[in-house]
Phi, psi and omega in degrees: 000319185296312188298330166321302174287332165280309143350304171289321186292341177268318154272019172282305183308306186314322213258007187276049233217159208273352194245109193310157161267148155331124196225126140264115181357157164304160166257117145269179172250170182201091215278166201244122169255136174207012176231157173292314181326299173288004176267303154359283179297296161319333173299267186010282189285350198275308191285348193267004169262339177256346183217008170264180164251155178335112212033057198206097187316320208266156139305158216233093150298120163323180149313275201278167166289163176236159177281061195266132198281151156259031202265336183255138198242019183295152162306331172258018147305301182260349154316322223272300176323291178316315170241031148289308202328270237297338175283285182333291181320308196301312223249006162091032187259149152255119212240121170244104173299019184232126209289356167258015154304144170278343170260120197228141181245112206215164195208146150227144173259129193223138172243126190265110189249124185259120179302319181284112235269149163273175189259144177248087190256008177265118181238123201277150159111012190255334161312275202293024157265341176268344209260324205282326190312308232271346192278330181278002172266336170289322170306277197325337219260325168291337175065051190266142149251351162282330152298347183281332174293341198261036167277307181303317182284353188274297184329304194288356128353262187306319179298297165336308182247017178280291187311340207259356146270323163269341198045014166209130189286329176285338139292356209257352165264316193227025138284341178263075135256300199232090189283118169304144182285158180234117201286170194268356181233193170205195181197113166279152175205099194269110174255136201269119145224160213221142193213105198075047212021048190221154190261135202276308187216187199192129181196136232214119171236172173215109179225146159275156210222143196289131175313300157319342173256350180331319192310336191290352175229142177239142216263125183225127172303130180269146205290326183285344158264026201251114173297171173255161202330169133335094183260126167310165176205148213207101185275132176246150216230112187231148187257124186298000000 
């Protein structure tokens, strides 16, 4: 009897400890860039955070020309460039090739690598996978058919507020049958602009990006901690 009462107290104690447990984030999203399209897209959206005014599709042309860097020379570097130009160009901007223009447009890349594989413990579809169970186990159980009609509208319920996280409802049913593996790397990518060397806007992504392609981005210093150049200085050294 005793030995019961000790037993228990010992996984009463066991189960007690000074070190929170561990909670996982709310479920998000994270878009996975894996096409030039999407580097497309990000010039797109990066100028359209430095030069619209608030709902205001088009772009704004300065005064003055811009400046876009060529310092990262990585394949999505000079892709990135090419269609900030080409964007610039499209919207009546004047594009200046000289790195000692005051308005500059610049990124730094950083790539973030996890040794471990992570965990995906978030499952979309699951209000309508509970709301429609319980309602059809109940139908079945009363050997109601009339509760049993109010199944499709219980779904489409659930589907609603499932979709209303995922956005899109045919993933939000068949996305947990075939959960894609999650790469082991990402990339933040902070885009600059800057006009006399002081900084105008600023702007920040986080994406995943397929383990085999990391080559494609090279870790670029950011330009807002980059200190300023070097002035030589020249000791002249005379003998007593």
């Amino acid at each position: 009897m005793y030995l019961r009462w000790i037993i228990c107290i010992v996984f009463i104690l066991s189960g007690c400890s000074s070190v929170p447990r561990p909670t996982m984030y709310k479920y998000t999203t994270q878009k996975h860039m894996q096409a030039t399209q999407h580097w497309d897209k990000l010039a797109r959206v990066t100028l359209r955070k430095f030069f619209s005014s608030q709902g205001c599709p088009t772009l704004i042309p300065p005064a003055e020309p811009v400046y876009v860097s060529n310092s990262d020379k990585s394949p999505f570097g000079r892709a990135f460039r090419s269609f900030l130009v080409t964007e610039l160009e499209n919207h009546g901007f004047r594009i200046s090739f000289d790195p000692a223009n005051p308005l500059k447009i610049g990124w730094a890349v950083q790539i973030v690598e996890y040794g471990s594989d992570r965990e995906f413990n978030a499952f979309p579809g699951k209000y309508t996978m509970a709301w429609a169970s319980a309602w059809s186990g109940f139908g079945v159980a009363t050997a109601s058919s009339e509760l049993m009609g109010v199944l499709a509208g219980t779904m489409l319920n659930g589907l609603s507020v499932d979709s209303y996280s995922y956005q899109d409802p045919l993933s939000a049913l068949f996305h947990p049958l075939s959960p894609a593996p999650i790469s082991h790397r990402e990339v933040i990518i902070t885009a600059s602009l800057t006009k006399f060397d002081q900084m105008q806007d600023r702007f920040s992504q986080s994406f995943y990006i397929n383990d085999a392609d990391h080559w494609q981005y090279w870790d670029q210093p950011d330009v807002y901690i980059a200190g300023p150049p070097l002035v030589p200085v020249s000791y002249t050294v005379m003998n007593r």
